[in-house]
C-alpha positions as CSV (number, residue, x, y, z in Angstrom):
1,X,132.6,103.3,33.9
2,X,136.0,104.9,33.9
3,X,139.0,102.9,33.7
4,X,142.4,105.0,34.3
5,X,145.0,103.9,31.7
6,X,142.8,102.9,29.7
7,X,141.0,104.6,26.5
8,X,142.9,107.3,27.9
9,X,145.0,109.3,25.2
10,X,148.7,109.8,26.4
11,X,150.0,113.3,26.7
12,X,152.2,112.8,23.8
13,X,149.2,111.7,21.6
14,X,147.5,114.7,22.8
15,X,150.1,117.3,22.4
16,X,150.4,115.5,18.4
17,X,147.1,116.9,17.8
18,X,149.1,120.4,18.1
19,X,151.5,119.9,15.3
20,X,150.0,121.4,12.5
21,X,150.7,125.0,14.0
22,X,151.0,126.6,17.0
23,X,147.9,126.9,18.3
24,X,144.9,124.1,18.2
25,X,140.9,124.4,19.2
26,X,140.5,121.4,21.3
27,X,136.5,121.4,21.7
28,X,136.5,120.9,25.7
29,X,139.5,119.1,25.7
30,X,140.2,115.7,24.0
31,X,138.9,113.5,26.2
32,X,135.6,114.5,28.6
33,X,132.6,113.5,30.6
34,X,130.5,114.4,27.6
35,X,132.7,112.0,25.0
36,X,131.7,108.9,27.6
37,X,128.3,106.8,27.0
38,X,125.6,108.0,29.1
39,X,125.5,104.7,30.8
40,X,128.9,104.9,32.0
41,X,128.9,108.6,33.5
42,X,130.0,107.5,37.0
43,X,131.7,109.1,39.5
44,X,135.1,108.2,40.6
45,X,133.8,107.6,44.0
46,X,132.0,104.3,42.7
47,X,134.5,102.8,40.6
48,X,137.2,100.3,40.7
49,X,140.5,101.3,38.9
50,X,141.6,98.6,36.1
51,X,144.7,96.9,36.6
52,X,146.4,96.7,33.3
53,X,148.6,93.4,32.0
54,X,151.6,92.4,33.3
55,X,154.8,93.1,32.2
56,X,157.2,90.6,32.9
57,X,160.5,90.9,34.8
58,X,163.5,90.0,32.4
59,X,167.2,89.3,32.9
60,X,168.1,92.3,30.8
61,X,166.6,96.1,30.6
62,X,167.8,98.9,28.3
63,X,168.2,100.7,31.4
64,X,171.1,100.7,33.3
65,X,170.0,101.1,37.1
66,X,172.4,103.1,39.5
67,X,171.1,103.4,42.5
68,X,175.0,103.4,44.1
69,X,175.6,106.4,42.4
70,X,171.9,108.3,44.1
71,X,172.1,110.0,47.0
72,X,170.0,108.5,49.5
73,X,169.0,109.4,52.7
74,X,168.3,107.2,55.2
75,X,166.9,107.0,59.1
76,X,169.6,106.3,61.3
77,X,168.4,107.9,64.9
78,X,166.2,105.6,67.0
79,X,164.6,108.6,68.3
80,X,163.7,110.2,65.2
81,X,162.4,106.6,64.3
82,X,160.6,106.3,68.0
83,X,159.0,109.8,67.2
84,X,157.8,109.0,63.6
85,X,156.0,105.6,65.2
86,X,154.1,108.0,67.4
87,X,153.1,110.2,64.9
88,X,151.7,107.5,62.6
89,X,150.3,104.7,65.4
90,X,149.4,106.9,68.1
91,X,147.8,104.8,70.5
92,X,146.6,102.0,68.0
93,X,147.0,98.2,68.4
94,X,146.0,97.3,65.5
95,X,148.2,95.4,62.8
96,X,148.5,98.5,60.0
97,X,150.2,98.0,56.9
98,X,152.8,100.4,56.2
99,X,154.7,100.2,52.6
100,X,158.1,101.7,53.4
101,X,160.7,103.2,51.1
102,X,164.0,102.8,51.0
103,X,164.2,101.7,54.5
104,X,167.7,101.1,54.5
105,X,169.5,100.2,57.8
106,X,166.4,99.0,59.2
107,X,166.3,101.5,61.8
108,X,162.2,102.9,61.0
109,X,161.2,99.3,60.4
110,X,162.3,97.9,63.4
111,X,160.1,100.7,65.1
112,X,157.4,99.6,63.2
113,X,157.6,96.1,63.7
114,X,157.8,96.7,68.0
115,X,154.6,98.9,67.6
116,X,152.8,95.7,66.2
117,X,152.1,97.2,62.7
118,X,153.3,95.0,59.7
119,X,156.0,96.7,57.3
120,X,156.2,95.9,53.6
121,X,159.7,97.4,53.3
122,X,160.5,98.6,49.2
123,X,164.6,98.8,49.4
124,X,166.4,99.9,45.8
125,X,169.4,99.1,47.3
126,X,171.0,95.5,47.6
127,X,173.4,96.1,50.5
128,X,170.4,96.6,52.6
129,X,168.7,93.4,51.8
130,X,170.1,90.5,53.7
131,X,169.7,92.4,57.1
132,X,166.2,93.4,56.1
133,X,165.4,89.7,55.5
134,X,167.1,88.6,58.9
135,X,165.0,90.5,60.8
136,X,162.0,89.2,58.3
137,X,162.6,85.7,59.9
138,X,162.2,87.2,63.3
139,X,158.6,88.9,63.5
140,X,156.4,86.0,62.4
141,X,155.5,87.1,58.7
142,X,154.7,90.9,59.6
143,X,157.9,91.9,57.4
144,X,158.0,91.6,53.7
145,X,161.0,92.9,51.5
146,X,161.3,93.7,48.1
147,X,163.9,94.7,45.7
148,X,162.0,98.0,44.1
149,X,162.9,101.5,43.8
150,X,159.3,103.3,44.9
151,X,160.0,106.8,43.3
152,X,160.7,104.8,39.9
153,X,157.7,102.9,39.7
154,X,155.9,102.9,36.1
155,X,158.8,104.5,34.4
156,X,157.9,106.1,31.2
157,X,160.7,104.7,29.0
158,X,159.4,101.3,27.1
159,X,161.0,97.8,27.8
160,X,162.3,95.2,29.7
161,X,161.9,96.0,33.4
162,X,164.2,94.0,35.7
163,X,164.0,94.9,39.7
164,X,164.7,97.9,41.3
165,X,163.0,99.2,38.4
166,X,159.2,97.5,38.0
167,X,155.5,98.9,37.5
168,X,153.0,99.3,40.4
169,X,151.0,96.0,38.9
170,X,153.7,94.0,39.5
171,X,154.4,94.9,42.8
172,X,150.8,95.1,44.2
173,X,149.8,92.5,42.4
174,X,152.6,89.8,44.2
175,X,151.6,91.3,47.3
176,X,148.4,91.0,47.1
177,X,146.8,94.1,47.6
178,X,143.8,94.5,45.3
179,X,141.9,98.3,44.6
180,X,139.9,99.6,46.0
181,X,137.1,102.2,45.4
182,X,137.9,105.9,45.3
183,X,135.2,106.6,48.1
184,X,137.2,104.5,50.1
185,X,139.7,105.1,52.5
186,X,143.6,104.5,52.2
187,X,144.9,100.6,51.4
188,X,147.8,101.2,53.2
189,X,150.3,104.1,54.5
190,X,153.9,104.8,52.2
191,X,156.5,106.3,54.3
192,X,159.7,107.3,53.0
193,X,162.2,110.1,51.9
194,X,162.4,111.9,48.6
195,X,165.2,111.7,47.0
196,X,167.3,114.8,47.6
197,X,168.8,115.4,44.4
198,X,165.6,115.4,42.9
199,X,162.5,116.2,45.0
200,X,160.5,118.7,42.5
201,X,160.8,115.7,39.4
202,X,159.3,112.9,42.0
203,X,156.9,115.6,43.5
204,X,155.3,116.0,39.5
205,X,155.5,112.3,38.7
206,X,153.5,111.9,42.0
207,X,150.7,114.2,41.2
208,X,150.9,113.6,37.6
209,X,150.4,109.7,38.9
210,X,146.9,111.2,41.1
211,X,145.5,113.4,38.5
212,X,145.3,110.7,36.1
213,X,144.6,107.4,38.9
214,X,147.3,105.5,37.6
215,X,150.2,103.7,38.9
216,X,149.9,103.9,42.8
217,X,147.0,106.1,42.7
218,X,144.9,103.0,40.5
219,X,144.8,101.2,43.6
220,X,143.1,104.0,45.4
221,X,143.4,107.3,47.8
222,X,147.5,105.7,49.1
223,X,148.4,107.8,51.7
224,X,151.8,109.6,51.6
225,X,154.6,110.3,54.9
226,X,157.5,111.4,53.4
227,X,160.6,113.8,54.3
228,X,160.7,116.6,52.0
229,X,163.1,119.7,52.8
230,X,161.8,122.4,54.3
231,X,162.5,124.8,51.3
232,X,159.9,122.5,49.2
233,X,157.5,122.0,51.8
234,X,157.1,125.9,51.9
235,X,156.6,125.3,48.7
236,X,154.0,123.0,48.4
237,X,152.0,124.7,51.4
238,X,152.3,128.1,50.2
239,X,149.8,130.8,49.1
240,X,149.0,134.1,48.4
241,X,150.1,135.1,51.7
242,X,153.3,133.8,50.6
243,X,153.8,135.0,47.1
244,X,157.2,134.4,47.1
245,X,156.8,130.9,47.4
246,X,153.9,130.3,45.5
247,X,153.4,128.6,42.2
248,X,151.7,125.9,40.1
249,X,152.7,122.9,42.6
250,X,151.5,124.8,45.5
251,X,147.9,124.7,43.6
252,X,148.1,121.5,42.5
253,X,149.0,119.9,45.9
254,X,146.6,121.8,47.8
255,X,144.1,120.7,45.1
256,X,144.7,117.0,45.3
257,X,145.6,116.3,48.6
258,X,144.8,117.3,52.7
259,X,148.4,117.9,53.7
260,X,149.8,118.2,57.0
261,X,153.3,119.1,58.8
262,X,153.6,116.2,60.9
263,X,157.3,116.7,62.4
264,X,160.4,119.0,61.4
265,X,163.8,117.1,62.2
266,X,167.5,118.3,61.5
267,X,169.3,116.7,58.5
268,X,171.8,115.6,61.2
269,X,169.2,113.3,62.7
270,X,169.7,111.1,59.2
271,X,172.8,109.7,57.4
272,X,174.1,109.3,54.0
273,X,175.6,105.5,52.7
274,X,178.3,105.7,50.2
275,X,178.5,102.9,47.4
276,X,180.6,100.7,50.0
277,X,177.4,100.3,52.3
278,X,179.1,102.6,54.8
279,X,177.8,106.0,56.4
280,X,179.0,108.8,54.6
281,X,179.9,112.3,56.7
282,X,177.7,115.3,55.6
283,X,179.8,117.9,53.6
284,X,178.6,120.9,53.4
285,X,177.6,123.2,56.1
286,X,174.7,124.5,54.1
287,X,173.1,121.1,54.4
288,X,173.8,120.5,58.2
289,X,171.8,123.8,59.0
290,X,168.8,122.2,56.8
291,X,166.1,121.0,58.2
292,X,163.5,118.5,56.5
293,X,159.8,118.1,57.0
294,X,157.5,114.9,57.5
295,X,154.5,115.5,55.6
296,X,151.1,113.6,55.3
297,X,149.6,113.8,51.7
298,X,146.0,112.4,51.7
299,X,144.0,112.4,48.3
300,X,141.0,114.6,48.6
301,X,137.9,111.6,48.3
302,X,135.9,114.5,46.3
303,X,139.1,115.7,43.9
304,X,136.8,114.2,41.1
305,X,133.1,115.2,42.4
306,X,133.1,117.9,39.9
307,X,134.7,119.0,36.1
308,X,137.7,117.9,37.1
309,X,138.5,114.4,36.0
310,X,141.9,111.6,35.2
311,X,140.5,112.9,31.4
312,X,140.9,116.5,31.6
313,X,143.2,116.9,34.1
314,X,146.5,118.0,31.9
315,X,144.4,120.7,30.5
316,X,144.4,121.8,34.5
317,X,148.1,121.3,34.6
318,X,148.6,123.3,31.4
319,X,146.3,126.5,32.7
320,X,147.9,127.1,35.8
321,X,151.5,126.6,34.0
322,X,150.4,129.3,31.9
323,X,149.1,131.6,34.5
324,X,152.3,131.4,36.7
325,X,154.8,132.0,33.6
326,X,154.0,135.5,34.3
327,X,152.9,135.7,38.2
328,X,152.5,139.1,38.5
329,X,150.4,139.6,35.1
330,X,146.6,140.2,35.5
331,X,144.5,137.2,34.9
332,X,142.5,138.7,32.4
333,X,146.4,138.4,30.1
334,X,145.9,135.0,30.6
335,X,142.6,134.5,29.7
336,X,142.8,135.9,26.6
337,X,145.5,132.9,25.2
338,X,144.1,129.9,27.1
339,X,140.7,130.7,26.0
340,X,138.2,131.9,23.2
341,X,135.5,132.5,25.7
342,X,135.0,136.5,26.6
343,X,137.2,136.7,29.5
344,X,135.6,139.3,31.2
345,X,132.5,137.0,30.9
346,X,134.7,134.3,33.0
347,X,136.0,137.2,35.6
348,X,132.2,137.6,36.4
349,X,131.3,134.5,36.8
350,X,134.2,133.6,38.9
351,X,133.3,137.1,41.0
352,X,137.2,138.7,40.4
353,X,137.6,142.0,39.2
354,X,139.4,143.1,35.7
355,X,142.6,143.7,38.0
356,X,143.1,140.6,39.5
357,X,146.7,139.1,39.0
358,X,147.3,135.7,39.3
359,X,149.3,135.9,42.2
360,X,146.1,136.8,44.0
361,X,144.2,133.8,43.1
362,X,144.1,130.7,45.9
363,X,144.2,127.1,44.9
364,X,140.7,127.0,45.3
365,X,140.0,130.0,43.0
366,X,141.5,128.5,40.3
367,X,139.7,125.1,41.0
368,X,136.1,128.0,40.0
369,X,138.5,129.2,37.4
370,X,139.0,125.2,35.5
371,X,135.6,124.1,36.1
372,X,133.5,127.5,35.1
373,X,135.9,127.2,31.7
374,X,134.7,123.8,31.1
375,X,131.1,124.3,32.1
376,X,130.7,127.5,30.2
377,X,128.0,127.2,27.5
378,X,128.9,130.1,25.5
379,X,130.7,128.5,23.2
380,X,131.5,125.2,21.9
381,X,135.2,125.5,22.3
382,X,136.8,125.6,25.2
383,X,140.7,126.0,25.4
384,X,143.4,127.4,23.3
385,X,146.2,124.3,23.3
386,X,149.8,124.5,22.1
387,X,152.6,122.9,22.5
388,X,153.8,123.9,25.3
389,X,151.2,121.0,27.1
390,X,153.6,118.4,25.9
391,X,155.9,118.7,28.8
392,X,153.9,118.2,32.1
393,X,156.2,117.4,34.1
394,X,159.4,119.1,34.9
C-alpha cells in the first residue's frame, strides 16, 4: 500500500544523490511503482493516506510569527459575501462543512452560518478572534475557530510549532476529521484568499502538497475556493492559445485539478486591516483597477490512475521546468538533456513532429510526454537529473 510521507525520500535526499557531478542516471527515478512489493501495487484510488505522529504545540518556536506585518485581505461587502454563498450552496439545505481561511471580520462566515452550512473558521490573526468566538456562542455548535495560519501549514523548517504556525495532523486531527480514500469525494470545502504578497510561493506549496498527498491533500481530494488576482488566474488557466501566459504552473494545475472561474469581483469590494485591527485605505491606483478571481480547484480522482504517482512526481515537476526555461526551443532540445532515450523515438510515440516547440505542447501532451518516458522499455535508464531538481518550488 502506499503511504504518502512515508518511505518517501525528501527532495533534498534526492537531489543529494546529484552531488557527485553534475549530471546523475537515476534508473526511472528514485522511487517507483516497480521498487514497491508486488502485493502492495495499489492504486491511490483504494487507499487511505497515513497520518504521521504528532508534533506537539510548545510555548516557544524558532520562528518568529508576523502575521501583523502580512498583508491580508479580507471580505468586508455583504454582497460579495451573499454572492459567494450562492455560488457554493446553491439551493442546498444541507449542513456542509466549509473550512474558512482567514475569515477575518466575520463578514463570509456569518453568510455561511444564515445559509445553514457549518463554518470551521482558520484565523492567523488574533484581533479577529474574540468576535469570531461571540458569534460561535450564537449558532448552536455550527462554528468552530482556531488560531492557524492555513497557507503555513506543514512548514518545512524543523521545530517547535506554536499556533498560527501548526501541521495539517494537528489541526485535522482536534477536529476530527479523519481521511478518506482518494476515490472519494471532497471531506470538506476551503475557502479563502491568497495572500497577495505572495500568491505564486502558496500556489507551488499547494500543488507541491497534491503531487505528493501530503499535508492537506493526505486527508483526500480537499476542494479549494480561493481569490487569486486575475493576472495569476490567467495564468493558471492558460494554454497554447495563450502563449504569453503560459508556463510550468499552467500545466501542473490543469494536470492536478478541474478548475473553474466561479465569480470575478473588484479589489474594492474587499478591505485591508492594518496592525491596529483597523481598515486600511487602498493606495495605489494600480491596485483599485485590479480585479481578483474566485476559483474552484478540485483534484482530478484519476491524477494517479497512470505513471504518474506522489513517488515520481518531482521528476514531473523537474521536466516541464526544464522545457519552459527555453519556451520557444523545439522539444526535441529538451529531450536530448532530460533523457538518454532516442528522442526522436519518444516524438513518435507521442505523434509530434521533429519541429515541435514546447510552447505548442498542451498540459495534456506533456502528461503522454512523462508517462511514455517512464514506460519506455528501451532502455533501463530513464532521466538525466541534476541539480537543478533541488529547488521545486519557487
Amino acid at each position: 500500500m502506499w503511504v504518502p510521507g512515508v518511505g518517501l525520500l525528501s527532495r533534498l535526499m534526492l537531489s543529494a544523490l546529484t552531488r557527485a557531478g553534475r549530471f546523475c542516471i537515476l534508473k526511472s527515478g528514485a522511487v517507483r511503482l516497480m521498487d514497491v512489493p508486488a502485493g502492495n501495487r495499489r492504486g491511490l484510488s483504494d487507499y487511505y493516506p497515513h497520518l504521521m505522529p504528532n508534533v506537539g504545540f510548545g510555548k516557544s518556536s524558532s520562528r518568529v510569527y508576523r502575521c501583523r506585518s502580512e498583508t491580508k485581505r479580507y471580505i468586508t461587502s455583504p454582497r460579495v459575501a451573499e454572492t459567494l454563498v450562492r455560488i457554493l450552496r446553491g439551493k442546498r439545505k444541507s449542513c456542509q462543512l466549509f473550512l474558512e481561511c482567514n475569515p477575518g471580520p466575520g463578514i463570509l462566515t456569518r453568510a455561511l452560518l444564515e445559509s445553514g452550512a457549518k463554518v470551521i473558521a482558520l484565523e492567523s490573526d488574533e484581533t479577529f478572534i474574540p468576535q469570531l468566538k461571540s458569534l460561535g456562542k450564537k449558532v448552536n455548535g455550527r462554528l468552530e475557530v482556531v488560531y492557524c495560519d492555513f497557507f503555513k501549514l506543514d512548514p518545512r523548517s524543523r521545530g517547535i510549532l506554536t499556533p498560527p504556525i501548526m501541521t495539517s495532523d494537528m489541526l485535522f486531527q482536534y477536529l476530527g476529521i479523519e481521511a478518506q480514500p482518494w476515490s472519494k469525494g471532497a471531506p470538506l470545502k476551503a475557502i479563502g484568499i491568497l495572500p497577495p504578497k505572495n500568491e505564486r510561493s502558496a500556489l507551488w506549496k499547494l500543488l507541491h502538497d497534491l503531487y505528493s498527498c501530503t499535508s492537506i491533500y493526505k486527508y483526500g481530494r480537499l476542494e479549494l475556493n480561493l481569490f487569486i488576482s486575475e493576472k495569476e488566474c490567467r495564468k493558471i488557466m492558460a494554454n497554447p492559445q495563450n502563449p504569453s501566459l503560459y508556463q510550468a504552473l499552467s500545466v501542473l494545475c490543469q494536470i492536478a485539478c478541474g478548475i473553474k472561474l466561479l465569480h470575478t469581483e473588484s479589489c474594492l469590494s474587499f478591505g485591508t486591516y492594518t496592525a491596529n485591527g483597523q481598515l486600511a485605505k487602498q493606495k495605489h491606483r494600480e491596485s483599485l483597477e485590479q480585479n481578483l478571481c474566485f476559483i474552484q480547484l478540485t483534484p482530478h480522482r484519476n491524477l494517479f490512475a497512470g505513471t504518474l504517482t506522489p513517488f515520481n512526481y518531482d521528476v514531473f515537476f523537474h521536466m516541464l521546468r526544464q522545457c519552459f526555461m527555453k519556451r520557444n526551443a523545439k522539444l526535441i532540445d529538451h529531450l536530448h538533456s532530460l533523457s538518454p532515450i532516442d528522442a526522436m523515438h519518444i516524438l513518435k510515440q507521442i505523434k509530434k513532429n521533429k519541429d515541435v516547440k514546447v510552447i505548442d505542447m498542451y498540459p495534456e501532451d506533456f502528461q503522454h510526454l512523462f508517462e511514455t518516458i517512464e514506460c519506455s522499455k528501451d532502455d533501463n535508464y530513464k532521466w538525466l537529473y541534476d541539480d537543478f531538481m533541488e529547488d521545486v518550488i519557487i
